[in-house]
N, C-alpha and C positions, 0 to 999 in steps of 0.2 A: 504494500500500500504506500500510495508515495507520499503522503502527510507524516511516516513516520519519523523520516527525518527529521521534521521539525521536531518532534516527539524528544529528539534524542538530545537535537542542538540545546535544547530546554534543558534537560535533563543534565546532559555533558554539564552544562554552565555552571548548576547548582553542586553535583557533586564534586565538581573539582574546587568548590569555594570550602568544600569541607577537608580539603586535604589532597582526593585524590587524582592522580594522572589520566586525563581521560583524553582515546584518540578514536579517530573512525575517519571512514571513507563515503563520498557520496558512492549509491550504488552504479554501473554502467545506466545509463538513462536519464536518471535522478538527480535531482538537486542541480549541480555545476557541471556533472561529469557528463563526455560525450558520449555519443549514441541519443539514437529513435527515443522519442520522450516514452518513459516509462515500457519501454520492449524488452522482455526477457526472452532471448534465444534459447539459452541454457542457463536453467536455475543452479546446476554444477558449475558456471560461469561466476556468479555469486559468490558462490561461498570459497571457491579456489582466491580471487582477486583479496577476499575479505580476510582470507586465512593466511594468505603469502604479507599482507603488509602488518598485519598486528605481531607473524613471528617476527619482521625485519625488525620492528621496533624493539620487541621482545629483547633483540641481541645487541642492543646499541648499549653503550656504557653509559650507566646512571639507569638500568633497566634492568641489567641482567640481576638474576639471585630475586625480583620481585615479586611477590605473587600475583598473578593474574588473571584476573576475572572478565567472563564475557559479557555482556549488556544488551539485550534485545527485548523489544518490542511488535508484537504482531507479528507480522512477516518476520522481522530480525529476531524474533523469539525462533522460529524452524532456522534459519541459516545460524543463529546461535548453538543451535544445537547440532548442527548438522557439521560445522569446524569441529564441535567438540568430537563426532565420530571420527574424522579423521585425525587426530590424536588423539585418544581418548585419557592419556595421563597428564598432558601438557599443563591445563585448565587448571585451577585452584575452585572454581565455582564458575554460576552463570546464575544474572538475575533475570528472569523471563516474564516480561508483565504482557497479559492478555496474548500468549505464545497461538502463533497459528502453525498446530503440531499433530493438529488430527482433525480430519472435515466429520462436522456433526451432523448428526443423520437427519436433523432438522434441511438441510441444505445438501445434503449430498444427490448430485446430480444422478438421472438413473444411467445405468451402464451403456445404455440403447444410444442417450444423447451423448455422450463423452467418446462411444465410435462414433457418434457421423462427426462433431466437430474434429475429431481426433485425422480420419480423411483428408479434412480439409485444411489443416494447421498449415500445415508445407507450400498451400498454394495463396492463400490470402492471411499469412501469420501474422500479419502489423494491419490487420482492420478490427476496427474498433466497434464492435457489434455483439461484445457480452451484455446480455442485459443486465442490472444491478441497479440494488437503490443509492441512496446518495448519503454514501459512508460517514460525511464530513456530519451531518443532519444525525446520524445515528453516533457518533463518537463523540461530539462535545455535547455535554452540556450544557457547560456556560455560554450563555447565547455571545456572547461579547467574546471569548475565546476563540467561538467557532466563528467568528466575522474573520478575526486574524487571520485566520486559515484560510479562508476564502479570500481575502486580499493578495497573500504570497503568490505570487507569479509564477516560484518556482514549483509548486508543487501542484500536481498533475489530478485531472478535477473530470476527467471526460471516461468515457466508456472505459473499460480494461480490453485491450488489445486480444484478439483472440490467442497466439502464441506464450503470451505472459501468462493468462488465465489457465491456461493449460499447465504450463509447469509450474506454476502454486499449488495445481490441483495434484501433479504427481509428487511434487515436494512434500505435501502435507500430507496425501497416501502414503508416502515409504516412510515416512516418520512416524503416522500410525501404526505402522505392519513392525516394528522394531523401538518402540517406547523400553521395551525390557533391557536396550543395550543403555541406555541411558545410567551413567555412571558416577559422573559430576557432581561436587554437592550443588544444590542449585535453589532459588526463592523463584516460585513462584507465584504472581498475584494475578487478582481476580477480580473485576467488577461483577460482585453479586444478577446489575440489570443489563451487565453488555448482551447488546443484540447484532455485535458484530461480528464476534468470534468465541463459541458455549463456554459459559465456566463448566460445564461438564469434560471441556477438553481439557483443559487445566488439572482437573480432578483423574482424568486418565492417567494422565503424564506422573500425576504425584503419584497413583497407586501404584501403576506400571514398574516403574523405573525401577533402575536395581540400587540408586545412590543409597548409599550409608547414611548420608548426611541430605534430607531433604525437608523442603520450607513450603508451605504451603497457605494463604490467607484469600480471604475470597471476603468482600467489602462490598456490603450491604448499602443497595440504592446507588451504588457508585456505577458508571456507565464504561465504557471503553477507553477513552482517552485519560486514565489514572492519573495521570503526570502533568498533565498540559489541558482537559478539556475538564475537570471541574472547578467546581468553587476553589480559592485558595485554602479555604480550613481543612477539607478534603484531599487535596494536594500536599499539603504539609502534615499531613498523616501518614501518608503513601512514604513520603521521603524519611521523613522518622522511622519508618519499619526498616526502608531498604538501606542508610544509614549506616543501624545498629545490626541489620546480619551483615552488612561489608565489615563494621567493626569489629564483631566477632571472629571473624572470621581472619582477619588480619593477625589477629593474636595468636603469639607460638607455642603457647601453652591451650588453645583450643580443642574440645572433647567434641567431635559431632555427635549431632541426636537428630532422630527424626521429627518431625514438627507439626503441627494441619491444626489451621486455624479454621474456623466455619461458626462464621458470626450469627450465621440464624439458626441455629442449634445444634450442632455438634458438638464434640469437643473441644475446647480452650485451651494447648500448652504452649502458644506461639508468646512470644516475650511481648511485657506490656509495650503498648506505642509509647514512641519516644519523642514527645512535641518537641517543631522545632527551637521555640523560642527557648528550651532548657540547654540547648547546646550551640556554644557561638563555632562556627566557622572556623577554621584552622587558617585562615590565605597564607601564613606567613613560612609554610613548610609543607615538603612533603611529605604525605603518609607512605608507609613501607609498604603499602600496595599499591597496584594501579589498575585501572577500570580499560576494559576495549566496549568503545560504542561504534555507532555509525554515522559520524556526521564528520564532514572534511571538504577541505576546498576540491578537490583534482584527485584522480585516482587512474593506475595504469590498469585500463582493462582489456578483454578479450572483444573483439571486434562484433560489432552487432550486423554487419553488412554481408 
């Protein structure tokens, strides 16, 4: 989805004010970088580009010996996860808010329609003729947030390209069919009322997985855009949660545990929220970890032509 970048630039800003190193890439299409606005040729095109420049950094002095954690949202929730399969020991964690990591049965197309479009991908793959509703309308809230978005020039507001649509669809099938390899510790979050993407998927991914160390909270009344598309009180909730497990998790004396929050009645063992106004900002140092997101001026990628 291509508003997630903003997603991220938002995000990037705030947590790097609390200490940590935060890098990313616009994706091929997205944001600055070139290529067909929003074309995904090969969704393996993604996550290769996104994986080759987070390890360069990885190896740059002032980096190395860091712990390193991945950052996705939506879509960058499956390409988060999907780096992490091709290393699978590299990662230190991954925080995945509203992950598109499994297509819910709400939405999954029938088999019948995914061959005929699937025929035709190779002959008309850059037309714009998926039908969908109007994502930006279903992920903000905040009426005045969601204006923002709709002003940004850069981010891609029209049909989903038939091509692109397709390998979100197989990206998110082969991440359902293999949830169990899922090894990472990782937080996952959850808008209770998203209608973008099931907190039912999220609830998979937590039970599925095989991580040791897994975080799970699902946030009641709150919609899709966690980070950037609610009220600010609701937003500094979300960043107090994601915060304190980055903080914990930094510490070398840390005990993973399993975790699953479920605010409308489950069980409670996930750590209290940690508002922001209790804790000031670090600017004046780095923290001994660093964060990989998705947001960056220029990125060397794989040819969409």
């Amino acid at each position: 989805m291509a508003f997630e970048l903003y997603f991220i630039f938002r995000c990037g800003t705030k947590l790097a004010s609390y200490g940590y190193a935060v890098f990313g890439i616009d994706y091929e299409g997205h944001g600055r970088s070139m290529g067909a606005r929003c074309y995904i040729k090969k969704f393996d095109h993604i996550v290769n580009d996104c994986s080759n420049y987070f390890k360069y950094i990885s190896g740059q002095v002032g980096y190395r010996n860091k712990r390193r954690f991945l950052y996705g949202e939506s879509m960058g929730g499956a390409v988060s996860l999907l780096i992490h399969r091709k290393d699978p020991t590299f990662w230190h964690g991954a925080i995945l808010v509203a992950p598109m990591c499994k297509i819910s049965e709400k939405v999954k197309p029938h088999p019948l329609v995914i061959s005929m479009l699937t025929r035709v991908e190779d002959v008309i793959p850059r037309w714009k003729i998926v039908p969908t509703k109007d994502v930006i309308d279903a992920a903000f809230k905040d009426p005045v947030k969601r204006e923002e978005i709709r002003a940004n020039t850069l981010i891609y507001q029209e049909k989903p390209r038939l091509k692109t649509a397709l390998e979100m669809l197989r990206a998110s099938m082969g991440l359902e069919d293999s949830l169990s390899k899922v090894t990472l510790p990782f937080f996952v979050l959850h808008g209770e009322a998203d209608t973008v993407t099931d907190p039912e998927v999220s609830r998979a991914l937590y039970e599925q997985a095989s991580s040791e160390d897994k975080t799970m909270k699902l946030y009641p009344g709150m919609w899709h855009g966690l980070t950037s598309g609610e009220p600010d009180h609701n937003i500094d909730i979300v960043f107090g949660d994601i915060i304190s497990w980055l903080d914990k998790r930094s510490e070398d004396d840390y005990i993973p545990e399993k975790q699953f929050s479920d605010d409308v009645g489950g069980i409670e063992v996930v750590s209290p929220v940690v508002e922001m106004s209790e804790r000031k900002p670090r600017r004046s140092k780095t923290h001994g970890s660093y964060l990989c997101g998705w947001k960056g001026q220029r990125m060397l990628h794989h040819s969409a032509m």
